[in-house]
N, C-alpha and C positions, 0 to 999 in steps of 0.2 A: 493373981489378978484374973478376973473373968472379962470373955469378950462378951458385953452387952452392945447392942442396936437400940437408934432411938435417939430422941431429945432431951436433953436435961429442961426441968421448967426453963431455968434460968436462959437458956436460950431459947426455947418457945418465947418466953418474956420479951425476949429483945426484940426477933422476928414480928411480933405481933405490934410491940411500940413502935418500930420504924414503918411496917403499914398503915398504922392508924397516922403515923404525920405525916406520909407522905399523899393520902388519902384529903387529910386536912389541907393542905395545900393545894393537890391542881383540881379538889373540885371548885372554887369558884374560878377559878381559870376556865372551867369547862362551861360552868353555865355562864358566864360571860360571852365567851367561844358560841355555845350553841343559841345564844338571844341573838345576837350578829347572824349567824349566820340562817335563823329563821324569818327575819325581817328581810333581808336577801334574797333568800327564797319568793315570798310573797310580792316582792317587787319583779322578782324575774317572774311571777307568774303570770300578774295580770300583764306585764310588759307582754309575753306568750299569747294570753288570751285574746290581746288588744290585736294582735299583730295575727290571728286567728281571725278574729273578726272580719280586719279588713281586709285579707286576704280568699274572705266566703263572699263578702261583699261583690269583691273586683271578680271573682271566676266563675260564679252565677248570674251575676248582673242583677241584684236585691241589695235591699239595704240590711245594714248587717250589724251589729255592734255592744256592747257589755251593760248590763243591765242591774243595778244596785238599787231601786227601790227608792230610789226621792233620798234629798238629804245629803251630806256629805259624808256619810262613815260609811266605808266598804264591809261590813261586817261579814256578807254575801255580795256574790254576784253571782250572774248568770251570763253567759255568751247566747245569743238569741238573734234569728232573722226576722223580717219582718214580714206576718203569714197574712196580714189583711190586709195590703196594700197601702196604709197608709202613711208610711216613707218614718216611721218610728219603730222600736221596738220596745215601747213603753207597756207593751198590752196585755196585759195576763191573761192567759187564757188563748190567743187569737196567735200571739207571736212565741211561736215555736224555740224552747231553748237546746242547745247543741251540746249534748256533755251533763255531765253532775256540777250543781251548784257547787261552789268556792266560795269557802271560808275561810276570812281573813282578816286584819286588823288594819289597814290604809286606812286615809283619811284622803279628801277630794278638797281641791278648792274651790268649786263650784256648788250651785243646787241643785244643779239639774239630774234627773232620777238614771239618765242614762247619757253616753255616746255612739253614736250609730256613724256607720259609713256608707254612701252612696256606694250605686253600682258599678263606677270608675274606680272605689277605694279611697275617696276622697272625704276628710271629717263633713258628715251633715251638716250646712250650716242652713241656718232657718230660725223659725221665732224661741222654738227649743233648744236647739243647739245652737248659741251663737258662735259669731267668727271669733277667730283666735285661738288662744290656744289651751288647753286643760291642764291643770299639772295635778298629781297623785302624786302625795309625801307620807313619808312616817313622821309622823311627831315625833319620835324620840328616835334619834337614829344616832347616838353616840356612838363612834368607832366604827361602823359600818362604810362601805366603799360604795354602796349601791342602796339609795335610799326615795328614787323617787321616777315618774314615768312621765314624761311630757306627749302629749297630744296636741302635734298643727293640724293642719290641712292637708300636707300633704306626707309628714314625716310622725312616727313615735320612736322616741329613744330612750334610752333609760342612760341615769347619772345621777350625781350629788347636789343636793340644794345649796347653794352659794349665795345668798344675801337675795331671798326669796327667788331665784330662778334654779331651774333644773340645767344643770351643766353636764353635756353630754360626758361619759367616762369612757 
């Protein structure tokens, strides 16, 4: 009998069959997994961004606030002060953005192009931004714990949409 080193096919065969189903199985586990938890992300971000804003707002004393372009899809934003005094940061060009635009997939329930915070930190309210409060949701936020960003006046939180309101988490 000789010592040989090495594989028989027949088990390469088997080794290779039980990675391919096990392969088969946790990948959509994984992209499940990684949808959750990209949509997360993008809610903790503008949450960050927002809480960014009104934080340049309050310790400058400018108005401060996140800028998407009109419309209700966040596709972009931008975090931007208000460089020409006119208590907005609607301005292209005039109002200075802070950071690389963000790319993302939220949706707004409002129309308005932006939210800005007074130089106290406090939501702009005015004929553009009215009182009340903002809320940012994902459309589709199946199985995710973190799906949405509320805007008052004096508070942003982040939590799960519950029968159209954002409950803080």
């Amino acid at each position: 009998m000789r010592n040989s080193k090495g594989f028989t096919l027949t088990e390469l065969m088997v080794v290779v069959g039980l990675s391919v189903l096990l392969l088969a199985w946790g990948l959509p586990a994984f992209s499940s997994w990684k949808n959750k938890h990209d949509v997360e992300n993008q809610v903790l971000k503008l949450y960050s961004d927002l809480q960014l804003a009104r934080m340049t707002a309050y310790s400058r004393k400018v108005v401060a606030g996140v800028w998407w372009g009109g419309g209700t899809s966040l596709g972009s934003y931008q975090v931007r002060t208000d460089g020409n005094g006119d208590g907005d940061v609607d301005d292209t060009g005039t109002d200075p953005q802070m950071g690389a635009a963000v790319n993302g997939s939220l949706t707004a329930s409002a129309s308005q192009p932006s939210v800005a915070f007074d130089g106290r930190g406090f939501l702009d309210i005015d004929t553009t931004h009215p009182a009340g409060s903002l809320v940012f949701s994902v459309p589709s936020s199946a199985g995710v714990s973190i799906d949405c960003v509320d805007v008052s006046g004096t508070r942003i939180i982040v939590g799960k949409m519950n029968g159209g309101t954002c409950s803080p988490k």
